[in-house]
C-alpha positions as CSV (number, residue, x, y, z in Angstrom):
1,X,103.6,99.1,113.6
2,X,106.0,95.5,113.5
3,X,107.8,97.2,110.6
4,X,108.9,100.0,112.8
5,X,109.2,98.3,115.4
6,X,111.2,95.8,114.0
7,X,113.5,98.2,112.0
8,X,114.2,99.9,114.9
9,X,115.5,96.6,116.8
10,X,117.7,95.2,113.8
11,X,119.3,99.4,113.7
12,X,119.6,99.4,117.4
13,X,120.6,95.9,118.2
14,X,123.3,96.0,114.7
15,X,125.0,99.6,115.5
16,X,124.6,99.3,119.1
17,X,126.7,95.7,119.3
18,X,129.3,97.2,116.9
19,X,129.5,100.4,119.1
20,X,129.8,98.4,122.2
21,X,132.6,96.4,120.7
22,X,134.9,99.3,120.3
23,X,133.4,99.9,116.4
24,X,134.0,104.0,115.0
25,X,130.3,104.4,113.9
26,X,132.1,107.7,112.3
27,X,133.8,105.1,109.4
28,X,130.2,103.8,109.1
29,X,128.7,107.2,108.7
30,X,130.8,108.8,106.6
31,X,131.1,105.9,104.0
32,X,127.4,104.7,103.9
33,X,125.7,107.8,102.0
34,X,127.9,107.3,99.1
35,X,127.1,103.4,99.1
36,X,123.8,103.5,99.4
37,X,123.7,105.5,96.0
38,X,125.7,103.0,94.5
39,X,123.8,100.0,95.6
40,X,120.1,101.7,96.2
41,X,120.4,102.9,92.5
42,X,121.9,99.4,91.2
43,X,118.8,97.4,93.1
44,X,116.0,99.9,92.2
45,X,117.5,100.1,88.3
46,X,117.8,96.3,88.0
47,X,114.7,96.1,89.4
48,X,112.9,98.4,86.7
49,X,114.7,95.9,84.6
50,X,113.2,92.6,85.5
51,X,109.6,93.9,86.3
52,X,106.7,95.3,84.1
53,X,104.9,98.3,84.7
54,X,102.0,96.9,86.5
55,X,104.3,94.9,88.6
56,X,106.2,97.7,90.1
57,X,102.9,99.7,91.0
58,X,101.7,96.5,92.9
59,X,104.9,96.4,94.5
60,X,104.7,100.4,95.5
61,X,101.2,99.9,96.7
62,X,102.3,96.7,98.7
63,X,105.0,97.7,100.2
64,X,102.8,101.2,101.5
65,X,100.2,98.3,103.3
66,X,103.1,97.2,105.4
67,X,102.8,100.9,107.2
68,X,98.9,100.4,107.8
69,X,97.0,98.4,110.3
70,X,96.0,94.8,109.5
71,X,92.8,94.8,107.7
72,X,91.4,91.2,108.0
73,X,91.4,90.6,111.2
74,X,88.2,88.9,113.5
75,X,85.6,92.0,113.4
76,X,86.3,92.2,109.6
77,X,85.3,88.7,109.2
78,X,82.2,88.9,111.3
79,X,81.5,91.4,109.2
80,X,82.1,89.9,106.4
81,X,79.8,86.8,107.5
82,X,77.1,89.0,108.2
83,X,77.2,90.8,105.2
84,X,76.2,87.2,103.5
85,X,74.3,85.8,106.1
86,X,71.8,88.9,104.9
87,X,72.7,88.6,101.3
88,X,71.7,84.6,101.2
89,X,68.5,85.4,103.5
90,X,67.5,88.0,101.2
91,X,68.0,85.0,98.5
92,X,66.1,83.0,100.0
93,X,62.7,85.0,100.9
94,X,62.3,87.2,98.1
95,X,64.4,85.2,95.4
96,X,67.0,85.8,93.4
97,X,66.0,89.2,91.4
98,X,66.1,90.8,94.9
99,X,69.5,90.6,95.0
100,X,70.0,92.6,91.4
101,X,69.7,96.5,92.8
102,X,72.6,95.1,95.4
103,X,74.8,93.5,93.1
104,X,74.6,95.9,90.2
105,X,75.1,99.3,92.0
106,X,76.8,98.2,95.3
107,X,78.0,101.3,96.3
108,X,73.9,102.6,96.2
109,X,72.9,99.4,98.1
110,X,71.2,99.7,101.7
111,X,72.4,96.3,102.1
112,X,75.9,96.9,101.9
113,X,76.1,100.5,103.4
114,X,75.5,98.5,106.9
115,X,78.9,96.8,106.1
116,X,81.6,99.5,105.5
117,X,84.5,97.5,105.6
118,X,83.4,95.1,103.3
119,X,82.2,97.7,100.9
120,X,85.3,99.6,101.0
121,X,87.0,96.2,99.9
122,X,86.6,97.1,96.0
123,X,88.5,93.2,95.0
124,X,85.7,91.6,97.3
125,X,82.9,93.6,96.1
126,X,83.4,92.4,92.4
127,X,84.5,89.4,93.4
128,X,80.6,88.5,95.3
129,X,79.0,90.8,92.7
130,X,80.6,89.1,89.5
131,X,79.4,85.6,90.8
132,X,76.0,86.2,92.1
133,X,75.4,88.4,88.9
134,X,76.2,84.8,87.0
135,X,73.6,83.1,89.3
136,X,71.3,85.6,88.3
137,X,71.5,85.3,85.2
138,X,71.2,81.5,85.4
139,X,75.0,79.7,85.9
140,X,73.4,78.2,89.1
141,X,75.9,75.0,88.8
142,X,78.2,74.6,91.9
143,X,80.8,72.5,90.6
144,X,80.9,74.9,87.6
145,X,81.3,77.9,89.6
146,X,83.7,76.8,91.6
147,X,86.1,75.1,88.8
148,X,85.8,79.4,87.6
149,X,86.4,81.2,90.9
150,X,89.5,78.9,92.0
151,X,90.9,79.5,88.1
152,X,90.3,83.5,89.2
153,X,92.3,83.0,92.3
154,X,94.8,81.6,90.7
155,X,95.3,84.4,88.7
156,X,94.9,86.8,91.5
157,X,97.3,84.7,93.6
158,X,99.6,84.6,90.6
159,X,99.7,88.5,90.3
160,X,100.4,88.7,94.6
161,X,103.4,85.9,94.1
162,X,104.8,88.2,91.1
163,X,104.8,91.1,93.6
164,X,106.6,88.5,96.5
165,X,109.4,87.4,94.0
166,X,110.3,91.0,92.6
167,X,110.7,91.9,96.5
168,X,112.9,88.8,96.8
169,X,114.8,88.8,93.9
170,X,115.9,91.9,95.2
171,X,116.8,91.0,98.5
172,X,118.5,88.3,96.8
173,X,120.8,90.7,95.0
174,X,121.6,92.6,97.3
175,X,124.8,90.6,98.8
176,X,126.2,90.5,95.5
177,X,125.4,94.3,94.8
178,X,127.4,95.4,98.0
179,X,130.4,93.3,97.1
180,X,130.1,95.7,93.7
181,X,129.9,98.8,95.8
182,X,133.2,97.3,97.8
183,X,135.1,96.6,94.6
184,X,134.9,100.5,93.8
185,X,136.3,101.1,97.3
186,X,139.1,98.8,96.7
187,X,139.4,100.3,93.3
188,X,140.0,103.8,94.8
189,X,142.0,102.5,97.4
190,X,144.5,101.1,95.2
191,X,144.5,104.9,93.1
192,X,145.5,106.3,96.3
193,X,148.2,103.4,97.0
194,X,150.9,106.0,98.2
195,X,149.1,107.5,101.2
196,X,150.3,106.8,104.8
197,X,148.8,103.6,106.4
198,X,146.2,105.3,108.5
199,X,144.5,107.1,105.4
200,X,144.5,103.5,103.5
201,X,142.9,101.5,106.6
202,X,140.1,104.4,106.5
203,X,139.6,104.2,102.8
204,X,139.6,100.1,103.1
205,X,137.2,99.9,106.0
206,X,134.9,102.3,104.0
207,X,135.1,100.2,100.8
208,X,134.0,97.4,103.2
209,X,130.9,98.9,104.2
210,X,129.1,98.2,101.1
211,X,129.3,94.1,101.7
212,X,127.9,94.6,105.2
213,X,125.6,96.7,104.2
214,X,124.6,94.5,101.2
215,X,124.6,91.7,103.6
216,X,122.9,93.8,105.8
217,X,120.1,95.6,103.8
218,X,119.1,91.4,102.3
219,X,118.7,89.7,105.5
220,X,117.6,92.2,107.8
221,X,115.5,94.4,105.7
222,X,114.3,93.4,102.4
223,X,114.3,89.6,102.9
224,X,111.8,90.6,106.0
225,X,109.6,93.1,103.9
226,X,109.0,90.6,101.0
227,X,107.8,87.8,103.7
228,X,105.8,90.6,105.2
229,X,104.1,91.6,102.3
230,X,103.6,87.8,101.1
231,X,101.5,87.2,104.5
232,X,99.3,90.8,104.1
233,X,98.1,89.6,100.5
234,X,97.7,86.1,101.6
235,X,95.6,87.2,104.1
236,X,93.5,89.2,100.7
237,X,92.9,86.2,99.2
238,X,92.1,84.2,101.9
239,X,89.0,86.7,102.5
240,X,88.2,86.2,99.0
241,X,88.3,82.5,99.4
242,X,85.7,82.8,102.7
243,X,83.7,84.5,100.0
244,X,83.7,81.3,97.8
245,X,83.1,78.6,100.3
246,X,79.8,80.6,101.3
247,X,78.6,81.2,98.2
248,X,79.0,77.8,97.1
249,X,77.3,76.4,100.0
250,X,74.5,79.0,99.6
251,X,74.4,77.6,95.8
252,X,73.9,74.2,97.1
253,X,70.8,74.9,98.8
254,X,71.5,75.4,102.7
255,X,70.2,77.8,104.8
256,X,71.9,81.0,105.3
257,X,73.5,80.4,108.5
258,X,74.9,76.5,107.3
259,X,76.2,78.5,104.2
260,X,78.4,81.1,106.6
261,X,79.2,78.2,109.3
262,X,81.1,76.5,106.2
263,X,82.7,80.0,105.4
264,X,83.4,80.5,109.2
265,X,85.3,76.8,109.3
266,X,88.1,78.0,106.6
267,X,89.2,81.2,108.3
268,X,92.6,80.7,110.7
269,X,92.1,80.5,114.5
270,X,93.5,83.8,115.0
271,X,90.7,85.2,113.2
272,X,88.1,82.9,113.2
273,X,85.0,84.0,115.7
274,X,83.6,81.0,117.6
275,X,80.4,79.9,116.4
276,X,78.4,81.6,119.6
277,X,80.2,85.1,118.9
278,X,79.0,84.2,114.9
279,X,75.5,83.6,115.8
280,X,75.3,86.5,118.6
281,X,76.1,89.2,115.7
282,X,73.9,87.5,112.9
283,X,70.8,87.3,115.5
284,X,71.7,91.3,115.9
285,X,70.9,92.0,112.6
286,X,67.8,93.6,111.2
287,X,65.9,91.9,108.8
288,X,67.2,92.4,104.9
289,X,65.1,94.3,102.8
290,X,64.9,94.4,99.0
């Protein structure tokens, strides 16, 4: 919804002050089909260039996110704080091998099915699955753990900040790019050198529309998208790093609800439920079963 919203303003607020100003939006019109060719195909082929494979599909699949409604917000964390609130109960009343049907089929578990959102998360399912499938299997140590879940987001966080800097770079070039789209204006221009006055000042102004809308395009659009989709996977791994600091504390021997009031004190305010609202949904809850 903001990146509609906000396109709409900079298109509005942009065309309508250079309309209001006397501007021909007909030179505009006419010339910017031809240079968004020139300058969409020179940003989208330099960006195959720079970028892997698996970069560019992250890239398409980030960029579609920006069109959908925010996914972690405070109901997704309750959620999510329930969900473990159960999963370290169930821990710690029937031991760890109850947790084994859950964490090796967790699309068949009973557990999970009562929290949708988190089980549609498929990064946060392995994520909790992976680790408590270690404990399981004996790497009980905290300090262990934890040395291996920040190194594995690093790497996930690596893999989003490749993503934010191909969307940059981009936006980056984009300046640069227009001025190339206004050379070949100028270079036309010049090929028509002997017609009247009035047909050069159209051909000239046209040839100028690919620097503003290279200058354009970088500040207003792309610059804005790759800052966009920077916070929406920052806001992935930060659910994924809630999911560590109640593990660990679970590992460390408190009971379930210390273990998802340390997981509750990382989240940001915006999303963060107060500790009543926390202990309100968690007292809702049925008891876990095997």
């Amino acid at each position: 919804m903001n990146l509609i919203v906000g396109i709409l303003v900079v298109v509005l607020c942009t065309l309508g002050g250079y309309a209001g100003e006397g501007g021909s939006l007909a030179v505009l019109f006419e010339a910017a089909p031809v240079e968004l060719i020139i300058m969409g195909g020179t940003g989208l082929g330099g960006f195959i260039i720079a970028n892997p494979n698996v970069v560019i599909r992250r890239t398409g699949k980030a960029m579609g996110l920006m069109l959908k409604k925010a996914r972690y917000n405070k109901a997704s964390y309750i959620e999510l704080l329930c969900m473990m609130y159960q999963l370290f109960k169930l821990a710690k009343t029937k031991g760890l091998l109850a947790l084994e049907q859950h964490i090796e089929n967790p699309e068949q578990s009973s557990l999970f099915a009562q929290f949708p959102g988190f089980l549609n998360d498929h990064h946060a399912v392995s994520f909790l699955c992976d680790y408590l499938r270690l404990v399981t299997l004996g790497s009980d140590k905290p300090y262990e753990l934890e040395a291996l879940m920040d190194e594995e987001l690093d790497v996930h966080h690596g893999e989003d900040a490749a993503v934010v800097s191909a969307l940059q770079t981009v936006a980056d070039a984009m300046p640069a790019i227009g001025i190339v789209a206004c050379v070949l204006g100028v270079i036309k221009t010049m090929g028509s050198i002997a017609e009247p006055p009035e047909v050069l000042g159209a051909m000239i102004g046209g040839a100028l529309v690919g620097t503003f809308m290279g200058v354009w395009s970088s500040y207003a659009f792309i610059g804005p998208m790759s800052q966009s989709v920077n916070a929406i996977l920052g806001a992935q791994s930060k659910y994924l790093q809630c999911i560590k600091t109640g593990l660990l504390a679970h590992l460390q021997g408190f009971a379930p609800s210390i273990s998802i009031e340390y997981a509750r004190k990382t989240l940001l305010s915006e999303v963060r439920p107060t500790f009543i609202e926390l202990e309100e949904a968690t007292s809702a809850l049925s008891a876990p079963t095997a």
